[in-house]
N, CA, C and O atoms as a GROMACS GRO file, in nm:
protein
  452
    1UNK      N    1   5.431   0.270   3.670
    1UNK     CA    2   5.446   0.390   3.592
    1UNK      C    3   5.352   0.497   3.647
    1UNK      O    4   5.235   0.473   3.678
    2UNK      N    5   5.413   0.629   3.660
    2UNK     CA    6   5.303   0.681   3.711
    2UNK      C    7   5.220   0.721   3.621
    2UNK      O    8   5.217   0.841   3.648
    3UNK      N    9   5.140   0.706   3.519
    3UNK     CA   10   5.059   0.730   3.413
    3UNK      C   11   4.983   0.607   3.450
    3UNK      O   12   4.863   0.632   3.466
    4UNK      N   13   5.004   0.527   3.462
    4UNK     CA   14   4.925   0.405   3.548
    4UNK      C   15   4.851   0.458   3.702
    4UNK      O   16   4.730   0.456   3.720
    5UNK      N   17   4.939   0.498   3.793
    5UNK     CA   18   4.890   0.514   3.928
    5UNK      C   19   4.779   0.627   3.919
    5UNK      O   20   4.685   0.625   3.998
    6UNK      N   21   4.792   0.728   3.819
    6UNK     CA   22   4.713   0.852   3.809
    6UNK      C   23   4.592   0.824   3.779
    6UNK      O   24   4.491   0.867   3.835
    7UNK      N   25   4.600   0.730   3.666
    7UNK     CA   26   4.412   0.638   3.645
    7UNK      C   27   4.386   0.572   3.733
    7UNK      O   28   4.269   0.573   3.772
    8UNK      N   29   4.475   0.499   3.792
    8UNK     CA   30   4.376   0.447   3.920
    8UNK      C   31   4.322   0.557   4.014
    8UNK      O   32   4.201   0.571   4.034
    9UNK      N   33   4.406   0.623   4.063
    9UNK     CA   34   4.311   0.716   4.111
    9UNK      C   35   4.197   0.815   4.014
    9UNK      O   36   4.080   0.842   4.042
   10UNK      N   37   4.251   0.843   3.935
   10UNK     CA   38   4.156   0.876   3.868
   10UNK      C   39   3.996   0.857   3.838
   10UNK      O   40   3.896   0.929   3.828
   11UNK      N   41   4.030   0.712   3.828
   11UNK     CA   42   3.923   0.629   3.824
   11UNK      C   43   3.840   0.531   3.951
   11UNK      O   44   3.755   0.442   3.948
   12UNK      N   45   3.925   0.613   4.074
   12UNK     CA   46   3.859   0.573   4.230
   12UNK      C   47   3.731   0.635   4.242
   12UNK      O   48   3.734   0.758   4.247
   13UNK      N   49   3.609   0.576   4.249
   13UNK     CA   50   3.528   0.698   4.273
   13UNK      C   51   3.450   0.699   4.419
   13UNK      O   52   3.343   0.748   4.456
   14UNK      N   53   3.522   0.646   4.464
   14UNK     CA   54   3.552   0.680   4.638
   14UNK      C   55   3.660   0.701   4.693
   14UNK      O   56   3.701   0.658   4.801
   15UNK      N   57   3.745   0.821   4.558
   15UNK     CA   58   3.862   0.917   4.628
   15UNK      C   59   3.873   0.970   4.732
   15UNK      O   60   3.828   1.085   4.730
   16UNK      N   61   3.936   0.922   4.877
   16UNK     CA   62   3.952   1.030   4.970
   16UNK      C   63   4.080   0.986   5.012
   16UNK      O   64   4.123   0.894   5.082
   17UNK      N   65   4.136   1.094   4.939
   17UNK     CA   66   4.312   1.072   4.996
   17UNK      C   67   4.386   1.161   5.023
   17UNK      O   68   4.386   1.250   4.938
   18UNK      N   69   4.472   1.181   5.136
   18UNK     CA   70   4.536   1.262   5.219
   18UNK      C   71   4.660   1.337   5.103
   18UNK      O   72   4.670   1.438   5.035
   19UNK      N   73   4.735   1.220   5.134
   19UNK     CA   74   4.872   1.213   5.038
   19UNK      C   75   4.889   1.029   4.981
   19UNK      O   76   4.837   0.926   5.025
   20UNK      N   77   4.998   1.058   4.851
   20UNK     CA   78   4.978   0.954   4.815
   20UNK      C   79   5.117   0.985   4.697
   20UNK      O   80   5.145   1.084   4.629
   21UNK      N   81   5.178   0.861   4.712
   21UNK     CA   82   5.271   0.879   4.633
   21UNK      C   83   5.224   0.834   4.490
   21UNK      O   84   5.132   0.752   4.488
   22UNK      N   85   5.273   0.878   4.372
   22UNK     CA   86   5.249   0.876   4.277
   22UNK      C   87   5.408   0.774   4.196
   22UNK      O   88   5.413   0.690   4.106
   23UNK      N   89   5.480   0.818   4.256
   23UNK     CA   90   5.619   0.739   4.182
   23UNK      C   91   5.629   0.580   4.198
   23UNK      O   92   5.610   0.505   4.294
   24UNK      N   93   5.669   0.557   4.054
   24UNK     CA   94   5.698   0.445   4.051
   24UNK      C   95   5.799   0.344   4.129
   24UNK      O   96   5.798   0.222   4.146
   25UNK      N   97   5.870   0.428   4.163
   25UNK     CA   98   5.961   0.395   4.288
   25UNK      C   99   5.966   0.443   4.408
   25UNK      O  100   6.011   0.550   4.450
   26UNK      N  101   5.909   0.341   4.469
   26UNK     CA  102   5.917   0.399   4.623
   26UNK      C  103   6.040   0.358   4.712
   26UNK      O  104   6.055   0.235   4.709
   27UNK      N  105   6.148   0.434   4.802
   27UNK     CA  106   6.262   0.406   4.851
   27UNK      C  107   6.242   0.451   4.989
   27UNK      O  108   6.172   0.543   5.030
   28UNK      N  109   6.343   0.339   5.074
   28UNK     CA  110   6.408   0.369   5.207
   28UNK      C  111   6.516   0.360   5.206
   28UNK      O  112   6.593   0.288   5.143
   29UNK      N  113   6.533   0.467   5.309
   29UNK     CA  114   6.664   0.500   5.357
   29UNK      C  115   6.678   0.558   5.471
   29UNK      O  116   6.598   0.646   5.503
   30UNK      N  117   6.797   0.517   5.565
   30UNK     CA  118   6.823   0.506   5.683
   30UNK      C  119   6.882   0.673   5.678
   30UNK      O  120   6.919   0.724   5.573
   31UNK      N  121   6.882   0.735   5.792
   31UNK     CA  122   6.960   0.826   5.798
   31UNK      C  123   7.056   0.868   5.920
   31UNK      O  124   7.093   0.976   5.968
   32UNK      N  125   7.084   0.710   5.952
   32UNK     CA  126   7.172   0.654   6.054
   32UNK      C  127   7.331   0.728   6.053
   32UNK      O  128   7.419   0.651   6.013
   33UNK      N  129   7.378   0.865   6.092
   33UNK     CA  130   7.494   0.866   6.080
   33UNK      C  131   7.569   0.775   6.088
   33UNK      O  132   7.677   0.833   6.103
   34UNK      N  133   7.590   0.671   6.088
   34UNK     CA  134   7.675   0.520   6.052
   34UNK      C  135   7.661   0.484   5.986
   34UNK      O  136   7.742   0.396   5.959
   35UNK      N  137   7.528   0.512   5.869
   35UNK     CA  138   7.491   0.443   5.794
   35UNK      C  139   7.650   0.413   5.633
   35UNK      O  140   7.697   0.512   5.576
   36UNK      N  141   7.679   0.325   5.612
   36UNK     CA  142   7.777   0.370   5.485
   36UNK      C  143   7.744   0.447   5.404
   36UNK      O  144   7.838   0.514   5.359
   37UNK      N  145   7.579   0.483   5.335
   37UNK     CA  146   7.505   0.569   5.213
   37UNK      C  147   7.497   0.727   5.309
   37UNK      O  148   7.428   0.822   5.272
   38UNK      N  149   7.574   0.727   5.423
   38UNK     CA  150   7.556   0.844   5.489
   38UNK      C  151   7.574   1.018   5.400
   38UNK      O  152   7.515   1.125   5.411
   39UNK      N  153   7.685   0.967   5.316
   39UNK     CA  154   7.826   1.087   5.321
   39UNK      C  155   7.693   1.104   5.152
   39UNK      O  156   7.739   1.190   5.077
   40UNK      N  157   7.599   1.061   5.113
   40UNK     CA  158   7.530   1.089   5.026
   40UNK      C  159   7.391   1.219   5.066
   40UNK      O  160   7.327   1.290   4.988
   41UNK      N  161   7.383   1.204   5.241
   41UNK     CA  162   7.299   1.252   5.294
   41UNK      C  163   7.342   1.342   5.386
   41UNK      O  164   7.293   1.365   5.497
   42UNK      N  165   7.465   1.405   5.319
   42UNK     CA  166   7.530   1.447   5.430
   42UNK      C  167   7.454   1.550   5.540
   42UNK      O  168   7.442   1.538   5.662
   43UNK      N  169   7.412   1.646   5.456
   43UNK     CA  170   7.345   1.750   5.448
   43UNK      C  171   7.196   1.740   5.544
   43UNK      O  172   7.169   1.826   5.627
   44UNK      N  173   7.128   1.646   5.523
   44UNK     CA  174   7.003   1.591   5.522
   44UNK      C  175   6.935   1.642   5.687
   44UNK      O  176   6.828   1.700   5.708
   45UNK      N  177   7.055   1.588   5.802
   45UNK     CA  178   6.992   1.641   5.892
   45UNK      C  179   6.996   1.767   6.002
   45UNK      O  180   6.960   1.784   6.119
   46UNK      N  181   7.074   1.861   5.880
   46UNK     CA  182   7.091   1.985   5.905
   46UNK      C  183   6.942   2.051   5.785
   46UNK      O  184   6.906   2.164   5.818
   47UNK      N  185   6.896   2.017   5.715
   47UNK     CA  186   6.795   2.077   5.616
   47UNK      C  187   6.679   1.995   5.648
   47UNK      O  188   6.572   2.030   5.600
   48UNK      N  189   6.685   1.888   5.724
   48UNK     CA  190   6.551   1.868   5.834
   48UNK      C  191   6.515   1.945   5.952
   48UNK      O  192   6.396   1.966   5.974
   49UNK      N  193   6.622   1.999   6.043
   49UNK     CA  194   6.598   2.110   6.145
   49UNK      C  195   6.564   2.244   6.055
   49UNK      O  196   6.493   2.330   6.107
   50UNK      N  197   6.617   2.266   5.908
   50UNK     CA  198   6.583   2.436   5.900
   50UNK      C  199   6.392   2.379   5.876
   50UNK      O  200   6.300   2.441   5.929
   51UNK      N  201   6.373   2.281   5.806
   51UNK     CA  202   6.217   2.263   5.739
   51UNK      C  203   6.092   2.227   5.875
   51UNK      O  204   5.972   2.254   5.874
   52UNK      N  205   6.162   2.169   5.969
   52UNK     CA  206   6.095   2.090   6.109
   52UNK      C  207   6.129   2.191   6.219
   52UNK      O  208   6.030   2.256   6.254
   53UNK      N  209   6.203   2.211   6.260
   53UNK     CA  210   6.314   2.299   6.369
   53UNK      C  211   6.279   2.212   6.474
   53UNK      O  212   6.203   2.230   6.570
   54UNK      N  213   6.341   2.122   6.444
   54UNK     CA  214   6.376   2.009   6.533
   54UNK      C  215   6.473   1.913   6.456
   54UNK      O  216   6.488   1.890   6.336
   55UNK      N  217   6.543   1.855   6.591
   55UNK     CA  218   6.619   1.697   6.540
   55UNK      C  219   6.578   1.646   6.501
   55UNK      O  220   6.458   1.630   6.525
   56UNK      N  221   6.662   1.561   6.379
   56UNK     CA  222   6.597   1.478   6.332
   56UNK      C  223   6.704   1.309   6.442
   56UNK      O  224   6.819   1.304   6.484
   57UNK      N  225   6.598   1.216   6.447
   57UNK     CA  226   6.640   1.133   6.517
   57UNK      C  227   6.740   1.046   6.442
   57UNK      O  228   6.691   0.987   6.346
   58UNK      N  229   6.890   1.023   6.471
   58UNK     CA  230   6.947   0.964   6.439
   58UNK      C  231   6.943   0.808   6.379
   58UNK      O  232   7.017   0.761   6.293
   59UNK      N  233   6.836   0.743   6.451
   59UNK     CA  234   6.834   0.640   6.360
   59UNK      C  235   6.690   0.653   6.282
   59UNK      O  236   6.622   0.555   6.315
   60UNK      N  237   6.645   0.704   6.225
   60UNK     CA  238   6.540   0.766   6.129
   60UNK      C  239   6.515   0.670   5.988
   60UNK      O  240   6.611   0.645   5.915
   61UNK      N  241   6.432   0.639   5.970
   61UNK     CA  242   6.418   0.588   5.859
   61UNK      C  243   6.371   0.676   5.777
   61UNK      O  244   6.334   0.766   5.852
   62UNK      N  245   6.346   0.712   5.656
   62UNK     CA  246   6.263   0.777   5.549
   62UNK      C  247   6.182   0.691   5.433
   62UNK      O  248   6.206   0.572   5.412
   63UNK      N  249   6.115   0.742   5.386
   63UNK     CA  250   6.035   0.635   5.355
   63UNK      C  251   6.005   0.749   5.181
   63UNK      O  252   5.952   0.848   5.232
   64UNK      N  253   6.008   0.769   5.081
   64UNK     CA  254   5.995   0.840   5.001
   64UNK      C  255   5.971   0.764   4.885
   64UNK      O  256   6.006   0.648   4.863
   65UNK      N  257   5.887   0.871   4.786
   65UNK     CA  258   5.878   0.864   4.654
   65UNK      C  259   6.010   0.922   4.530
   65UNK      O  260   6.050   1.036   4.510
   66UNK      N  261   6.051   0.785   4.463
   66UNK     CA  262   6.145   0.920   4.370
   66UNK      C  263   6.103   0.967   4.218
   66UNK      O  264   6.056   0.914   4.117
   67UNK      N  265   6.146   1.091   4.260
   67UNK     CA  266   6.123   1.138   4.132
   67UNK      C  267   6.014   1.282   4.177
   67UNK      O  268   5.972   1.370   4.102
   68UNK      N  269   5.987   1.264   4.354
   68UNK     CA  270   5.884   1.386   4.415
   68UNK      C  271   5.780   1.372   4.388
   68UNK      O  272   5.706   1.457   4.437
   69UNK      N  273   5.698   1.248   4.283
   69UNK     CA  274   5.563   1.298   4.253
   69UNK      C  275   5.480   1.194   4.308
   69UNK      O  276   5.505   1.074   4.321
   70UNK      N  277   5.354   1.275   4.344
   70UNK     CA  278   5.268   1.317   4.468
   70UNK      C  279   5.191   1.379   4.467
   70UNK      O  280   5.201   1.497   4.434
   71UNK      N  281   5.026   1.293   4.523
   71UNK     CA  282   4.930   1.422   4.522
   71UNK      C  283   4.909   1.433   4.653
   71UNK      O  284   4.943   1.339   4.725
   72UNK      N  285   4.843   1.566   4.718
   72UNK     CA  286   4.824   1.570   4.858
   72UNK      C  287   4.681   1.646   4.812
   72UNK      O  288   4.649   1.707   4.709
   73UNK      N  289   4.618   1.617   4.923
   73UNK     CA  290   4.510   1.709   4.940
   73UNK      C  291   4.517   1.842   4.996
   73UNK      O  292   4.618   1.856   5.065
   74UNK      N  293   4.416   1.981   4.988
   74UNK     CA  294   4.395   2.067   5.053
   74UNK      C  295   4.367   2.086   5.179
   74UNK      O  296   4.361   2.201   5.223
   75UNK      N  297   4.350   1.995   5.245
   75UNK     CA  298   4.387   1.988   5.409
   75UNK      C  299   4.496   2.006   5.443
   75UNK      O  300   4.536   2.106   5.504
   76UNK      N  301   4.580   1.882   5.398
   76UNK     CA  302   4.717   1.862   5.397
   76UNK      C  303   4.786   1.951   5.394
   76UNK      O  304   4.864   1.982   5.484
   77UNK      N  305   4.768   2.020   5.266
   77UNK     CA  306   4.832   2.149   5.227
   77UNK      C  307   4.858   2.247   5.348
   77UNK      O  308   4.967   2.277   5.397
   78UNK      N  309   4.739   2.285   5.384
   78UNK     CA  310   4.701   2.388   5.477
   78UNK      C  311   4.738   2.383   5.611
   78UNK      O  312   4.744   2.485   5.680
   79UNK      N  313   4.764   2.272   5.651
   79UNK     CA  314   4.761   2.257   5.756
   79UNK      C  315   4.946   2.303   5.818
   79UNK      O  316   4.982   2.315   5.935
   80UNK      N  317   5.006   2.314   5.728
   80UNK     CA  318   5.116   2.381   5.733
   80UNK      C  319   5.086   2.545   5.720
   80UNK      O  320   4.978   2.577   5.671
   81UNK      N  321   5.171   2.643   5.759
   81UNK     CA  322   5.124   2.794   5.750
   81UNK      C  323   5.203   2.818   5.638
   81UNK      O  324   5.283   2.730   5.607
   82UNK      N  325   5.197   2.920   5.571
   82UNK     CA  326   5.252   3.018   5.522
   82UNK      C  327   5.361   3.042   5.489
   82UNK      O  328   5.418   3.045   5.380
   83UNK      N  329   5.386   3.056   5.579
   83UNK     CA  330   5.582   3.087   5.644
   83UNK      C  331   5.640   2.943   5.655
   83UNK      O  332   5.762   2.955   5.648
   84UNK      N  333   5.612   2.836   5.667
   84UNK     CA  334   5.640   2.712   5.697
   84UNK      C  335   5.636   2.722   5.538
   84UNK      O  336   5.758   2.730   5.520
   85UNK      N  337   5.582   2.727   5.414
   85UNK     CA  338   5.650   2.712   5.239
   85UNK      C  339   5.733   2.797   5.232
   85UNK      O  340   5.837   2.764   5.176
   86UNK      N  341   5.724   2.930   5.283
   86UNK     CA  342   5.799   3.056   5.269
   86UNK      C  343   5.928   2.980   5.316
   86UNK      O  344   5.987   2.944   5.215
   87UNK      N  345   5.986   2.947   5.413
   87UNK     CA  346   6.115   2.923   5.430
   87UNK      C  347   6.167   2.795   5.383
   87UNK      O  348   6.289   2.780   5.390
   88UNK      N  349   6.093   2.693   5.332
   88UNK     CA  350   6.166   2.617   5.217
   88UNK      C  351   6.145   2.705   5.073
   88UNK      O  352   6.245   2.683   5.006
   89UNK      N  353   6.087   2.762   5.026
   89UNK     CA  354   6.128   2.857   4.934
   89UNK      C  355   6.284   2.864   4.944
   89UNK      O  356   6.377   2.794   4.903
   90UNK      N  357   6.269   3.002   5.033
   90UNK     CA  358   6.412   3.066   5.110
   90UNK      C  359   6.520   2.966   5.060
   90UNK      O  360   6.610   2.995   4.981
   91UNK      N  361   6.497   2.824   5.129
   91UNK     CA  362   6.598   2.703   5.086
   91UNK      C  363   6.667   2.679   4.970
   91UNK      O  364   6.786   2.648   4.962
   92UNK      N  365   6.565   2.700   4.855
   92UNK     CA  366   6.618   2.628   4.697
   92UNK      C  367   6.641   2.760   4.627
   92UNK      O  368   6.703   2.770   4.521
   93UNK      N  369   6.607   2.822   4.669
   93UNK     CA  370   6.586   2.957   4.600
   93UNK      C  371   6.682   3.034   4.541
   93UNK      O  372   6.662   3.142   4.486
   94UNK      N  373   6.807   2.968   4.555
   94UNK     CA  374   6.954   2.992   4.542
   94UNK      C  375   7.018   2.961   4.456
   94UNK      O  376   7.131   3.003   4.429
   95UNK      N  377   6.923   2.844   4.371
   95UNK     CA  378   7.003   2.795   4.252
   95UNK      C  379   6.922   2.725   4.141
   95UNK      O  380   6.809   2.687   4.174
   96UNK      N  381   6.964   2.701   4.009
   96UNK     CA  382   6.882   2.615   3.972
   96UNK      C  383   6.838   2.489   4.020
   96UNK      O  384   6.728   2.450   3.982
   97UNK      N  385   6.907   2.417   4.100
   97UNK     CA  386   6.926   2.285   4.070
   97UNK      C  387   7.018   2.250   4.222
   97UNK      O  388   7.119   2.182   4.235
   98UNK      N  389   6.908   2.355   4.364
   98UNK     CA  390   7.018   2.316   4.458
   98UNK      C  391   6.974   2.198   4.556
   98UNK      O  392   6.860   2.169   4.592
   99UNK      N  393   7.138   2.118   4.600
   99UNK     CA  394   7.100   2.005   4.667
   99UNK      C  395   6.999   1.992   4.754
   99UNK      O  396   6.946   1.880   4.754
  100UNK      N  397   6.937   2.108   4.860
  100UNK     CA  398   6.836   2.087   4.906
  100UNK      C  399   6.715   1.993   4.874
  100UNK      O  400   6.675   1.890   4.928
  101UNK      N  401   6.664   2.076   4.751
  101UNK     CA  402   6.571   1.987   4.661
  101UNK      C  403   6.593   1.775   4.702
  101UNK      O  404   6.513   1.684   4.725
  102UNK      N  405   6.705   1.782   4.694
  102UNK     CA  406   6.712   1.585   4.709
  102UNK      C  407   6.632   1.566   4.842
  102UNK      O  408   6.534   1.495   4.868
  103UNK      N  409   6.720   1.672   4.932
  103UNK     CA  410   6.634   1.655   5.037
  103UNK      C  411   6.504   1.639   5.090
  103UNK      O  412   6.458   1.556   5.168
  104UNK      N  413   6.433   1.775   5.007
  104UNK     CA  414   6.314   1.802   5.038
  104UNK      C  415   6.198   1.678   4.985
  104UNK      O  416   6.080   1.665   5.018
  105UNK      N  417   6.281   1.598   4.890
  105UNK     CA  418   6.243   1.504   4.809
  105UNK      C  419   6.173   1.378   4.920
  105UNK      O  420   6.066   1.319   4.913
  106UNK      N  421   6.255   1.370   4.996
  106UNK     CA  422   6.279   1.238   5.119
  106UNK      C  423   6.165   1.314   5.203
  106UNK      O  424   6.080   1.236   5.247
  107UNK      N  425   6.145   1.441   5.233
  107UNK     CA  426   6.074   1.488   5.316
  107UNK      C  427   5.897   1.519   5.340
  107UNK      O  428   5.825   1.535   5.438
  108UNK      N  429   5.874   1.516   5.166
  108UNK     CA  430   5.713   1.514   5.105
  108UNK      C  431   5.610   1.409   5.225
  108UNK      O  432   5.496   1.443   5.256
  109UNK      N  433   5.644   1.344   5.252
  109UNK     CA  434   5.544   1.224   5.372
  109UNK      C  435   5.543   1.300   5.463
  109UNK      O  436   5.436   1.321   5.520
  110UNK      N  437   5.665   1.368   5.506
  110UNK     CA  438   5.662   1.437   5.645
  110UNK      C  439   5.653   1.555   5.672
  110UNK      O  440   5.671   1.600   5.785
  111UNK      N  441   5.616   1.639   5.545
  111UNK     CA  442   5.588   1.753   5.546
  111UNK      C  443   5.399   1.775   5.540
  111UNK      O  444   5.334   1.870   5.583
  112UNK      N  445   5.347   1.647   5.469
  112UNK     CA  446   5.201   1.622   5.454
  112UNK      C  447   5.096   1.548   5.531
  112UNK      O  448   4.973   1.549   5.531
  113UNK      N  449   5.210   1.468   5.612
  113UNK     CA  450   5.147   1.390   5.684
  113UNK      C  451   5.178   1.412   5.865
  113UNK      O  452   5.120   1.341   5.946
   0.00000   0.00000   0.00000
């Protein structure tokens, strides 16, 4: 539960952590165009080149938290520019509730780490 994971850290008092998933469920997933769960991701490695601007490698694993929650540190943060949040902004910014977001979901490790 994450109300559980938050006291443990909470209560680390030799906190030093980068990123760290917080969700109770942690998932993989292939993003193997062959994969059968493909046509769910359809999207995925066209909204990895706009966030990376690069390929993403066809047989790719992802490794994610669901549900997005996650603490990162202020390094972490930073170490991305400006314009690198500014254009995932740009991304979701279109809707309440747009598919991107699933994406960007899978992407939190690799945007922080």
């Amino acid at each position: 539960m994450v109300i559980n994971n938050l006291y443990k850290i909470i209560n680390d008092t030799e906190l030093n952590i980068d990123f760290e998933f917080l969700s109770e469920y942690l998932k993989i997933e292939s993003l193997d165009l062959r994969c059968p769960r493909y046509w769910e991701n359809q999207n995925i490695h066209k909204n990895w080149v706009r966030v990376f601007g690069e390929e993403c490698k066809n047989n790719k694993v992802i490794f994610f938290g669901a549900g997005a929650q996650f603490i990162v540190s202020k390094t972490k943060i930073l170490k991305n520019s400006k314009e690198f949040y500014a254009n995932i902004i740009k991304m979701l910014e279109y809707a309440n509730d747009p598919m991107e977001g699933y994406d960007l979901e899978r992407f939190h490790k690799y945007i922080f780490n």
